[in-house]
C-alpha positions in Angstrom: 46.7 42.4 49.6 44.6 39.0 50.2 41.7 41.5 50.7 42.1 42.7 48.1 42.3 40.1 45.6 39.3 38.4 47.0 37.3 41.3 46.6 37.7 40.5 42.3 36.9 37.4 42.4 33.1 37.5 41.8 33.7 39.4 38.9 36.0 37.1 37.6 33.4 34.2 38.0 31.0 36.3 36.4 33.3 37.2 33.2 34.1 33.2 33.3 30.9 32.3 33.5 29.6 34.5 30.1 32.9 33.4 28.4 31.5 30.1 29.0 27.9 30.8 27.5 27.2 29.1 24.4 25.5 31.5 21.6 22.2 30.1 19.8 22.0 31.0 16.6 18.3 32.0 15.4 17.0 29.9 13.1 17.6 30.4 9.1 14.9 32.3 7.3 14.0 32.6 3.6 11.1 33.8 1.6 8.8 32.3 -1.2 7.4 34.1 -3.8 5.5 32.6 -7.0 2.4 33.8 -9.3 -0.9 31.3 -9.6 -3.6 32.1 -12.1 -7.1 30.6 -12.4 -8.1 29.2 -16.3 -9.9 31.3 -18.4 -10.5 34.3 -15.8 -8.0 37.5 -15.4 -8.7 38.6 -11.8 -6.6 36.1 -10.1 -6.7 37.6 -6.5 -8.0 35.5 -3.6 -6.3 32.1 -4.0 -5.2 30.5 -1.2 -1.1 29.4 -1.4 -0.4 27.6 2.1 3.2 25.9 3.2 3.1 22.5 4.3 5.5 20.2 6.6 6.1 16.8 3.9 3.9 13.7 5.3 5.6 11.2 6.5 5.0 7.6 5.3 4.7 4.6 7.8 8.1 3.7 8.6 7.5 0.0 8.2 7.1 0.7 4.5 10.3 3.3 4.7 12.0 0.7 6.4 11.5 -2.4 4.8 12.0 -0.7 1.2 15.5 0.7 1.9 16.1 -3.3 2.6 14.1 -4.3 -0.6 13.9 -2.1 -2.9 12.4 -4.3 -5.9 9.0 -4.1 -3.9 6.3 -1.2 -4.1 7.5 1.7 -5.8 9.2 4.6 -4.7 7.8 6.3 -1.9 7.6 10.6 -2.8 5.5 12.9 -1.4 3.3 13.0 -4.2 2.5 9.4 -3.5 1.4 10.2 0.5 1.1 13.8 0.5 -2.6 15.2 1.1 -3.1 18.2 2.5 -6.7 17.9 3.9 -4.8 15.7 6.4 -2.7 18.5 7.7 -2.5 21.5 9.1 -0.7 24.8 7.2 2.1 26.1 8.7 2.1 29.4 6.7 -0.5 30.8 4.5 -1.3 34.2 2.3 -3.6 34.8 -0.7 -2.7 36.5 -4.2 -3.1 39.4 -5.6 -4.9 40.3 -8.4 -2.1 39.5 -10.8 -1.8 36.2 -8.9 1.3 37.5 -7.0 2.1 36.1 -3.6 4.9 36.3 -1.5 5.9 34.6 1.8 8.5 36.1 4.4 10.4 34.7 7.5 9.7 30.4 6.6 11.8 28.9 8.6 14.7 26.9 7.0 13.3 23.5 6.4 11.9 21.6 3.1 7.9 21.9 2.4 4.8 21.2 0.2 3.7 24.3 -1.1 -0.5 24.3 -2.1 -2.4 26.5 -4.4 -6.2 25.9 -4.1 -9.5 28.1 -4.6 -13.3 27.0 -4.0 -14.4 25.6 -7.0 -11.2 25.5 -8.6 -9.6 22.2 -6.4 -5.9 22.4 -6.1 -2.6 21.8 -7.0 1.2 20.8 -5.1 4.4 22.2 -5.5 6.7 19.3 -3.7 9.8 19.4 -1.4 10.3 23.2 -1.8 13.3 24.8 0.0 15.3 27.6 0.2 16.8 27.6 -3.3 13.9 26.3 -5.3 12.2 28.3 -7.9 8.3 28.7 -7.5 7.0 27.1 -11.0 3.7 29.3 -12.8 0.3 27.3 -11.5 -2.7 27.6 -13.1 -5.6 25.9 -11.5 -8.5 24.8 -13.8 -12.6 25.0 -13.0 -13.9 21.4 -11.1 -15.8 19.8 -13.2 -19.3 18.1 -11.6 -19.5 14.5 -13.7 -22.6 12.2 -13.3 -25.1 9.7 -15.2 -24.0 8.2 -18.5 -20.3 9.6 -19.9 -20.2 10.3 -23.5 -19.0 7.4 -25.3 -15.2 8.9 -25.6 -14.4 10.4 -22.2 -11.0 11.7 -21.0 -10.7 13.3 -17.6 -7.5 14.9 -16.6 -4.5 16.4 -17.0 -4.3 18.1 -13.7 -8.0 18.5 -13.4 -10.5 17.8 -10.5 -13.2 16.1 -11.2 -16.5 15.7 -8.3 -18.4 13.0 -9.0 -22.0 14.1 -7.7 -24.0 10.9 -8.9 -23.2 7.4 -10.1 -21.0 7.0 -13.6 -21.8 4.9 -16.4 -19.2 4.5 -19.1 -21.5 2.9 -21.7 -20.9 -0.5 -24.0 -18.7 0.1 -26.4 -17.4 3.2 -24.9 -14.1 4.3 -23.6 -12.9 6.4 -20.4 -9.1 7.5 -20.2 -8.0 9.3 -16.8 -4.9 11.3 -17.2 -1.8 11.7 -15.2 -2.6 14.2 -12.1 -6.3 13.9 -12.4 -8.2 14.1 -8.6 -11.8 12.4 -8.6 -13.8 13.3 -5.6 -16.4 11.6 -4.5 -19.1 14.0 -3.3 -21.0 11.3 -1.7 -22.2 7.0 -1.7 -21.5 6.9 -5.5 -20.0 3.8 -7.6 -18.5 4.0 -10.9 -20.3 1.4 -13.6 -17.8 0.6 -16.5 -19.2 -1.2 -19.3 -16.3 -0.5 -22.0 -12.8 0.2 -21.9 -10.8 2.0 -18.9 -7.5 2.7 -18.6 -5.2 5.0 -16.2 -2.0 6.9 -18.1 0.9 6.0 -16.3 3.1 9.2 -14.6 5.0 8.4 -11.5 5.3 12.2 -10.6 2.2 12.9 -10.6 -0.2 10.4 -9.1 -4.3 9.9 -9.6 -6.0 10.0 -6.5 -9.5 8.4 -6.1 -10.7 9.8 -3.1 -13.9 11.0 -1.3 -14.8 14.6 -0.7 -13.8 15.7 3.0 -13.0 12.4 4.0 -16.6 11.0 3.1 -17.2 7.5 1.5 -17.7 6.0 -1.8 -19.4 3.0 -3.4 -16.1 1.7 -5.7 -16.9 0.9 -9.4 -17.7 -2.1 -11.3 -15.9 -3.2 -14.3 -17.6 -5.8 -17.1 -16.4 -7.6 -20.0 -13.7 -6.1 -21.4 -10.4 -7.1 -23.7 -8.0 -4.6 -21.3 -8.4 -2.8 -18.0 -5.1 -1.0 -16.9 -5.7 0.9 -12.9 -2.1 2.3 -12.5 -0.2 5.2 -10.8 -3.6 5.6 -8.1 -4.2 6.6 -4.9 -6.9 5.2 -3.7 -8.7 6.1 -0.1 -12.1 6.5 1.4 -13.7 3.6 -0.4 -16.2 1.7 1.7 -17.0 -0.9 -1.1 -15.0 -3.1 -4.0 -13.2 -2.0 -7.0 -15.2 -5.6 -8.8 -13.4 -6.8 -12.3 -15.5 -9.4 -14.0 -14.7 -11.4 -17.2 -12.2 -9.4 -18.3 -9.3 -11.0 -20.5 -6.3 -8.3 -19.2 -6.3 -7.4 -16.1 -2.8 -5.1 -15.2 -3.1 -3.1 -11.7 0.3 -1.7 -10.7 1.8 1.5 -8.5 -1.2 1.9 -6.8 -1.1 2.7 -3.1 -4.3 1.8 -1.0 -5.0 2.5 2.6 -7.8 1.7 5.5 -10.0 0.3 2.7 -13.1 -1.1 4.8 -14.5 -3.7 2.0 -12.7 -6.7 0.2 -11.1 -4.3 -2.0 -10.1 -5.8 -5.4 -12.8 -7.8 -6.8 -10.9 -10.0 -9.6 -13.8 -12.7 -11.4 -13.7 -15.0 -14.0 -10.6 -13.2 -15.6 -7.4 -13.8 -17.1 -3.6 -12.5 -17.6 -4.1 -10.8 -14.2 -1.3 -8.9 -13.2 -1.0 -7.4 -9.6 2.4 -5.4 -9.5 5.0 -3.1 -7.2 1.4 -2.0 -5.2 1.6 -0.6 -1.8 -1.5 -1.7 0.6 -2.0 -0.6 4.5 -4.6 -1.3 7.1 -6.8 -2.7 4.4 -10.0 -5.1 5.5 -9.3 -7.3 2.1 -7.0 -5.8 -0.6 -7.0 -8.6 -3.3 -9.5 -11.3 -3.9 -9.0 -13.5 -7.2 -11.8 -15.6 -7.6 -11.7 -18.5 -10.8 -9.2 -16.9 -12.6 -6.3 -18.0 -14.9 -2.4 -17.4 -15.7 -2.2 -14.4 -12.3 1.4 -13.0 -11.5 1.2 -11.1 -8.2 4.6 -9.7 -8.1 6.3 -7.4 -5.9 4.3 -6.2 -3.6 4.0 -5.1 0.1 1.0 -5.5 2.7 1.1 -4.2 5.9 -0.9 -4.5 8.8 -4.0 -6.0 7.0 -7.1 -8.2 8.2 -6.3 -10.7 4.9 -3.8 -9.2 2.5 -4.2 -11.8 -0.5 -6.8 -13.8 -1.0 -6.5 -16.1 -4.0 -9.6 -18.5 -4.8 -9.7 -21.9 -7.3 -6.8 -19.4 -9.6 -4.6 -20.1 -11.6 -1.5 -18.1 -9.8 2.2 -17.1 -9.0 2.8 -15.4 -6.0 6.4 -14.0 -6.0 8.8 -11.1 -4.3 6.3 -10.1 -2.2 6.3 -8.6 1.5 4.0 -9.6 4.1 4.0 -7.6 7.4 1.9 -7.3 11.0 -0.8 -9.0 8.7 -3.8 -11.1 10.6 -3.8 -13.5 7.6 -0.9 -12.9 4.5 -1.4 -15.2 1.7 -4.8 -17.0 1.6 -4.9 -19.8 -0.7 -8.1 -22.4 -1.5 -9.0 -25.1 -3.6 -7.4 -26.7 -5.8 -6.3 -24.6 -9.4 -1.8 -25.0 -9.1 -0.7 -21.7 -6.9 3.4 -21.2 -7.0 3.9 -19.1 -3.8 7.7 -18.5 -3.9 10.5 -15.8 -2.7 8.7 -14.1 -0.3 8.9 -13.1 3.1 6.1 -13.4 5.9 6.9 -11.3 9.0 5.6 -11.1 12.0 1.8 -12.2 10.9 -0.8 -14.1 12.7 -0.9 -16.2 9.3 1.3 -16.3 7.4 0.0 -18.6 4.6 -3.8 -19.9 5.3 -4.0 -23.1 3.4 -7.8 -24.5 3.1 -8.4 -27.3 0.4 -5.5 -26.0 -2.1 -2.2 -27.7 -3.0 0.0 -25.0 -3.5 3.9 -25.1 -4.2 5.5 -22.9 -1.2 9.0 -22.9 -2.0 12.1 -20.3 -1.2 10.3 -18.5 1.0 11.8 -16.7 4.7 9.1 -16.5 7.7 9.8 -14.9 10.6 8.6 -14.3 13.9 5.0 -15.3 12.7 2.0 -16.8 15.1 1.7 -19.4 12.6 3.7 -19.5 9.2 1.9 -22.1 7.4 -1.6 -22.9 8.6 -3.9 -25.7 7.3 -7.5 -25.2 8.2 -10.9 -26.0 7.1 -13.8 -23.4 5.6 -16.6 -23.5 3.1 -16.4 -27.2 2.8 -12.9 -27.3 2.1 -10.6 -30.7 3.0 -7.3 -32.1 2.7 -5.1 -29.3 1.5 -1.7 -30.7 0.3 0.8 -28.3 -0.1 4.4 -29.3 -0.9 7.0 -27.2 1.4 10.6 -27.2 0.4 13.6 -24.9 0.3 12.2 -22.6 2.5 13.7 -20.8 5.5 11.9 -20.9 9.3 13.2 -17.9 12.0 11.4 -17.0 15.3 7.8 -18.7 14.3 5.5 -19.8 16.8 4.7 -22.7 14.8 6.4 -23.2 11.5 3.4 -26.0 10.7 0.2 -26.3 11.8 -2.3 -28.6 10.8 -5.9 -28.4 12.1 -9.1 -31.0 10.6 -12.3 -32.5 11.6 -14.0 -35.7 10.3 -15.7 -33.8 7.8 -13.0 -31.3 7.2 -10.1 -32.8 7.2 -6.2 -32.3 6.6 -5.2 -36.5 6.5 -2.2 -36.0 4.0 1.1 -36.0 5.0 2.9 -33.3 3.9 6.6 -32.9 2.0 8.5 -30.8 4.2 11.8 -31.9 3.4 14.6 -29.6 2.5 14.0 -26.5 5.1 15.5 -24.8 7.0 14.1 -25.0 10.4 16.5 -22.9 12.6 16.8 -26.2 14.7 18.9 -29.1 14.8 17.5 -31.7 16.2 13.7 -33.7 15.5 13.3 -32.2 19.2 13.6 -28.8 18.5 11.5 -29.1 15.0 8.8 -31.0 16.9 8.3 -28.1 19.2 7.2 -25.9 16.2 5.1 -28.4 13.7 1.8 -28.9 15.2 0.4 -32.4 13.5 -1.0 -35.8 14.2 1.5 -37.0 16.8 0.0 -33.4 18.7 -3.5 -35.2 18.8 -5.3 -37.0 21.5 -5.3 -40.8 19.5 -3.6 -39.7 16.6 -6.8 -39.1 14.8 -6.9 -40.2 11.0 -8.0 -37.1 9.4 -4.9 -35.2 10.4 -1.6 -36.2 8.7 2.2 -35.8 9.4 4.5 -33.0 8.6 7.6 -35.0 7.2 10.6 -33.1 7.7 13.5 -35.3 7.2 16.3 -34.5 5.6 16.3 -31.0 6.7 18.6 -28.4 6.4 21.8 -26.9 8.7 21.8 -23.8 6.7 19.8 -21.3 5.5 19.1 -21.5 1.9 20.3 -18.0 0.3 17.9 -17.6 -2.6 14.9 -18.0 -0.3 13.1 -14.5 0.3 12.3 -11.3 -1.5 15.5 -10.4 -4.0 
């Protein structure tokens, strides 16, 4: 009987065994269909319609906004989405009645893209199973250069390849419309010597861009009452976007990235306003230079070589991010700067302070190299900031103060009222770098005066 039994038991292992077995279940399927048809023709066979995975933004950005939402603007795949950067995952062509269909997509969401030589393209955003293909018509690219007429409006939806330089003429106008692509086929600069203005759309962006990933030369803009640059990505652009002696400046919901010039030109102009812009791996994104009454406002910068650079302005700097930048906030000479709520993370610099007295309060640094740095350049000399209300977490150096004879830093500063993260004139000392740190407590270096301080954190310091 023993035999017996034992001569089952493999077979019951085996039965246990597949009883045991977990069943994968193959992955979801579904099928898109639409209809694209090209302007003006009726043979609409032979466009290409590819599925895209979404891009993915830089999860700093992602990050930081879900914390602080007031800065930037919302991140959406027609902000980041480009799909020269990417490879298709399915692709078919249409018909000759602009039919296409695709079978057996994996579940997922997607960027669907309609393009044809000579045509450009257009996006269909975060398509999934249960979305309904929209009609696309895709319009001729039109080839702009030399002198514009003295009314121009480029866009909606339309690509436009810039083959040669652009001149808007005096006393002329251009107007570039919500979902407008210009391409830069080539070194080429813009030259604006009347009005420009972007329409705003926050669905549809404008993208600035050069052709295959090429360069272009940026554009000059003179003498005018308004300029409005919104709702823009910008890329590829090897030289600056310059704004001269222009009397309203407004640049807002722009995203820039791996600009290799100092980017944003702003001269001898007033009521500048830089808002809610996004601006990664930049060389220099923003450089004011003698200009008055300029509200930079909610903004992030992200891993820059010199984020902000503000010159012998007039400015408020306010509700603005500063991350993995080598310099943040770059302030000189001496027109009154208001540098307040903001919050300077992990930079080599946080604020670079040369010959300017700026007001730097309610304000969080953390984890920077230096927070607040006070240096020397182009003949600059005793910067005298006044630091209060601020709060100090994880810095290096909170302070540091650096001078020659014939550059020097000899003020003491008003540090009172911070919040230092420390207790004690000890543990403070340990992070202000100042005269006492000098060989024979030279005379062209001053003190950092930090007494009274603070034992806790001030709550209305920071990005709100």
């Amino acid at each position: 009987m023993i035999m017996k039994i034992l001569k089952y038991i493999p077979l019951l292992l085996i039965v246990a065994s597949l009883s045991c077995t977990k069943v994968f279940d193959a992955p979801t399927e579904f099928s898109l269909f639409g209809n694209v048809t090209l302007e003006d023709e009726t043979d609409y066979s032979g466009i290409t319609v590819e599925v895209y995975s979404l891009a993915k933004m830089d999860t700093a950005v992602t990050n930081l906004q879900a914390r602080f939402p007031s800065v930037g603007f919302p991140i959406t795949q027609a902000a980041i989405f480009d799909h020269r950067e990417k490879t298709p995952l399915y692709t078919t062509t249409t018909d000759e009645n602009g039919d296409w269909a695709l079978n057996k997509i994996e579940e997922g969401e997607y960027n669907i893209v309609a393009r044809k030589a000579g045509y450009g393209w257009k996006y269909v955003y975060n398509v999934i199973a249960a979305t309904e293909m929209p009609e696309i018509e895709l319009k001729p690219e039109i080839r702009v250069e030399g002198t514009l007429d003295a009314y121009t409006v480029w866009g909606p939806d339309q690509h436009y390849v810039v083959t040669g330089d652009i001149t808007v003429p005096e006393n002329g106008q251009l107007i570039v419309d919500k979902g407008t692509w210009i391409r830069f086929d080539g070194y080429h600069m813009i030259y604006v010597n009347g009005a420009f203005h972007t329409n705003e759309d926050e669905v549809e962006f404008i993208h600035w861009v050069g052709e295959d990933g090429a360069e272009w030369n940026g554009m000059r803009i003179n003498e005018n009452m308004t300029i409005v640059l919104s709702n823009s990505i910008i890329k590829n652009c090897s030289k600056s976007v310059r704004i001269i002696n222009n009397k309203n400046v407004i640049i807002e919901k722009i995203f820039t990235k791996e600009i290799k010039s100092d980017f944003f030109n702003i001269t001898d102009c007033d009521n500048v306003k830089i808002n809610n812009t996004i601006n990664l791996n930049n060389v220099k994104t923003f450089y004011l230079l003698n200009c008055n009454f300029s509200e930079i406002s909610n903004n992030i910068f992200v891993s820059n070589e010199d984020a902000l650079e503000i010159e012998d302005t007039e400015a408020n700097a306010k509700n603005n991010y500063f991350l993995n930048n080598e310099i943040a906030l770059h302030p000189h000479f001496r027109k009154m700067i208001k540098i307040s709520n903001n919050r300077f993370e992990n930079n080599e610099i946080g604020i670079f302070c040369s010959g300017a007295e700026p007001s730097i309060k309610y304000n969080s640094f953390y984890s920077n190299k230096m927070s607040i740095y006070l240096g020397v350049e182009f003949s600059s000399f005793d910067s005298k900031p006044e630091i209060n209300y601020n709060n100090f977490f994880a810095n290096e150096y909170a302070i540091y103060i650096w001078g020659v004879e014939t550059g020097s830093n000899r003020y003491d500063l008003n540090c009172k009222n911070n919040y230092w993260n420390y207790f004690s004139n000890e543990e403070i000392d340990e992070i202000v770098w100042d005269k006492k740190d000098y060989e024979n407590n030279p005379d062209f270096i001053g003190n950092v005066i930090y007494t009274p301080f603070l034992f806790t954190s001030v709550d209305s310091a920071g990005v709100y």
